[in-house]
C-alpha positions as a printed NumPy array, in Angstrom:
array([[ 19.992, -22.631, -12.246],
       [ 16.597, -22.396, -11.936],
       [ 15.101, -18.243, -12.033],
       [ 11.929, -17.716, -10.339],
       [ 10.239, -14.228, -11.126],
       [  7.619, -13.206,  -8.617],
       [  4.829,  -9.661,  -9.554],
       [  3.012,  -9.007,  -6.347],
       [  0.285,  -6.476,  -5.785],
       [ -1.996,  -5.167,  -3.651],
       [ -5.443,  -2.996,  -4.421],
       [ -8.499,  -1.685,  -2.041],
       [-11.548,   0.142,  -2.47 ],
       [-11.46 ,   2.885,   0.16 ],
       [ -8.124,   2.493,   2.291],
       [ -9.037,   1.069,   5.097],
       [-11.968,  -0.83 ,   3.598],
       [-12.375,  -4.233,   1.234],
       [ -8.485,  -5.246,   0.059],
       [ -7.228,  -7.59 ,  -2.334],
       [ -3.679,  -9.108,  -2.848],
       [ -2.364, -10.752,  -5.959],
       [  0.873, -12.921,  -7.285],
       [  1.977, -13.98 , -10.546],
       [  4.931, -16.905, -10.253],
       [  6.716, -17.399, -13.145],
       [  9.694, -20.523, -12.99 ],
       [ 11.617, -22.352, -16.111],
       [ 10.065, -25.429, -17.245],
       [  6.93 , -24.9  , -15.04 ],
       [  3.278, -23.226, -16.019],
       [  2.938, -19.979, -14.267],
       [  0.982, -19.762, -10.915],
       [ -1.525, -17.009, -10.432],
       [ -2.446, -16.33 ,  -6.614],
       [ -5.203, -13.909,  -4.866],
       [ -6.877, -13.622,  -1.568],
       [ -8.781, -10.474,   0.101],
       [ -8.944,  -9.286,   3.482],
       [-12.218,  -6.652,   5.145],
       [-11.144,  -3.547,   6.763],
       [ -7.429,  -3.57 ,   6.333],
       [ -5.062,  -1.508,   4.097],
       [ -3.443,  -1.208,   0.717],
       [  0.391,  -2.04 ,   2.503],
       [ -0.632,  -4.372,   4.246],
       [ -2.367,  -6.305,   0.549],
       [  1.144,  -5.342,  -0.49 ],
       [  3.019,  -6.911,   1.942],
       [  0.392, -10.158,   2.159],
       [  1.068, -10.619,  -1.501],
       [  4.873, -10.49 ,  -0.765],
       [  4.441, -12.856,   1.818],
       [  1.877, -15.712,  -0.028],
       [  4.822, -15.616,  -2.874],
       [  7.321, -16.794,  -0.668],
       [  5.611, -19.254,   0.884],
       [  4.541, -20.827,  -2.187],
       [  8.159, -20.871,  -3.451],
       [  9.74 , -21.994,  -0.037],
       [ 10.925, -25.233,  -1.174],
       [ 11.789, -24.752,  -4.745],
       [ 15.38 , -24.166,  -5.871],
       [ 16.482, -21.347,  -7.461],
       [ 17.403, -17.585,  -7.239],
       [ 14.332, -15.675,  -6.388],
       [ 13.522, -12.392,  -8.249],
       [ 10.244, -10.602,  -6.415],
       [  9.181,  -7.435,  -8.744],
       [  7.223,  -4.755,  -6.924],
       [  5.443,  -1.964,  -7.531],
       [  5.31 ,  -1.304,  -3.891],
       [  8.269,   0.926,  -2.756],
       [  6.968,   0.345,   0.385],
       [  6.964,  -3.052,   0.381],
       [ 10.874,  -2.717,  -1.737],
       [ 12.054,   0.118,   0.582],
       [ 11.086,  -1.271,   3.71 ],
       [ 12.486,  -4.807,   2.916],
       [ 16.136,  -4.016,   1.912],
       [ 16.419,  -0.229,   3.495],
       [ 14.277,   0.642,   6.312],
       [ 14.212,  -2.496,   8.627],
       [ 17.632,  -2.358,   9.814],
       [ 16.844,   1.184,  11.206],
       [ 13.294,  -0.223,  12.646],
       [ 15.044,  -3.076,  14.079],
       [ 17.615,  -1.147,  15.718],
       [ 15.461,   1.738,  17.306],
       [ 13.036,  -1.289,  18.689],
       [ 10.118,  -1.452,  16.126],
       [ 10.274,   2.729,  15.685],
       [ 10.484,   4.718,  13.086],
       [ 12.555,   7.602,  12.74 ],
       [  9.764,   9.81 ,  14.174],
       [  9.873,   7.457,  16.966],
       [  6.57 ,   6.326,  16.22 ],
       [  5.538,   2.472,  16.335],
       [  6.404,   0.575,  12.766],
       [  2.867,  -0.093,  10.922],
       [  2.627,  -3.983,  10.051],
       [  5.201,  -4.795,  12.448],
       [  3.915,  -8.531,  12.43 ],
       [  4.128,  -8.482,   8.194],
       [  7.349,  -7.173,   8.536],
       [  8.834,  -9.599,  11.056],
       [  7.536, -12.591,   9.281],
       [  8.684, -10.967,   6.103],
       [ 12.751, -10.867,   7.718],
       [ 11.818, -14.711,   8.665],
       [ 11.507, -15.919,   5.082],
       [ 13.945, -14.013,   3.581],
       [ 16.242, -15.179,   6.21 ],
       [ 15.594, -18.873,   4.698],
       [ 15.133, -17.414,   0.75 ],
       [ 18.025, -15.117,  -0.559],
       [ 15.635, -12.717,  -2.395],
       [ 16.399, -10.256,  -5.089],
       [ 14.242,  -6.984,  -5.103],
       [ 13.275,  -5.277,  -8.032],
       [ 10.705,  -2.139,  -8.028],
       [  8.383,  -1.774, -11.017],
       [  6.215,   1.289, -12.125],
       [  2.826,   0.269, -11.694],
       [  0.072,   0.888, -13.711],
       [  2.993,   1.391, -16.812],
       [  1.675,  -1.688, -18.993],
       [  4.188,  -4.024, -17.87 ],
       [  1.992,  -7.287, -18.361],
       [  2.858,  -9.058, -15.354],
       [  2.536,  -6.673, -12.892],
       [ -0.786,  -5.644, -14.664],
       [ -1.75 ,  -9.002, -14.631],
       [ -0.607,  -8.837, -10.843],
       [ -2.889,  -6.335, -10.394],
       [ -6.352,  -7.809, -12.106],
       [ -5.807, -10.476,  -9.14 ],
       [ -5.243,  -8.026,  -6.232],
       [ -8.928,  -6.659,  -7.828],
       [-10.29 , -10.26 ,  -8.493],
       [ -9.568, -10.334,  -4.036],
       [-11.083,  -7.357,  -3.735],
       [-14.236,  -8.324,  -5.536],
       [-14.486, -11.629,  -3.779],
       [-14.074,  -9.598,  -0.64 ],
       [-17.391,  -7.649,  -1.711],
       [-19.232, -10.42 ,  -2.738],
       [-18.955, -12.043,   0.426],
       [-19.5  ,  -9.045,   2.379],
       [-22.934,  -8.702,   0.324],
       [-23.642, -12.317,   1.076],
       [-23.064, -12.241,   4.672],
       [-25.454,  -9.046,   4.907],
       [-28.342, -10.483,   2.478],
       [-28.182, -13.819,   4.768],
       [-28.234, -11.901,   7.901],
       [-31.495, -10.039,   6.352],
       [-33.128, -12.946,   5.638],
       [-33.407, -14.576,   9.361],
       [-34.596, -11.685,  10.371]])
């Protein structure tokens, strides 16, 4: 049977401010795929859980057992603990406060309810190459975030 391992991560520079997300897929018999994107103005959990989230999708239709490694115990805890509860006590947490990334986390329950998933926390930032490399992604979307921030401001100088 076909194993697919999955290192997500998410990075920002100020939190809220410029984010980045990033994905490394690794599958037998296949050349690993590397993933990034960015969003402006959001957070570091919610990069976390967009990362998640862009994995699955791009492994949807491929067979095989799916591990996703995290560094995120967010993203881990929330997933396969925390949901039930939220779910149960209508989108509230046990403060009885509204669930952040309530929209993340119900489209995250959607894929897994198509993808048996197998969660797996990592330490970040502990030299474990594919969550590093995980990471140089999630700052590669933060960067391209940046750079088209600056672009959008140096064109918006220029007509005026």
């Amino acid at each position: 049977m076909n194993e697919i391992h999955i290192y997500t991560d998410g990075a920002c520079s100020g939190n809220p401010g410029p984010c980045g997300w990033g994905v490394v897929i690794h599958q037998k018999d296949s050349d690993t795929q590397e993933l990034f994107g960015g969003e402006n103005n959001t957070t570091n959990n919610r990069m976390e859980m967009t990362a998640t989230l862009k994995a699955i999708h791009a492994i949807l239709e491929i067979e095989g057992d799916v591990h996703l490694h995290t560094d995120s115990t967010y993203v881990k805890d929330g997933i396969t603990s925390w949901v039930k509860n939220w779910q149960k006590n209508g989108w509230k947490t046990a403060n009885n406060k509204p669930v952040k990334n309530k929209d993340l986390w119900q489209e995250l329950i959607s894929l897994c309810d198509k993808r048996n998933v197998m969660w797996h926390w990592v330490k970040g930032h502990a030299g474990h190459p594919d969550n590093e490399r995980a990471d140089v992604l999630a700052r590669n979307g933060v960067m391209k975030q940046m750079m088209q921030t600056a672009l959008q401001e140096t064109a918006k100088q220029s007509k005026a």
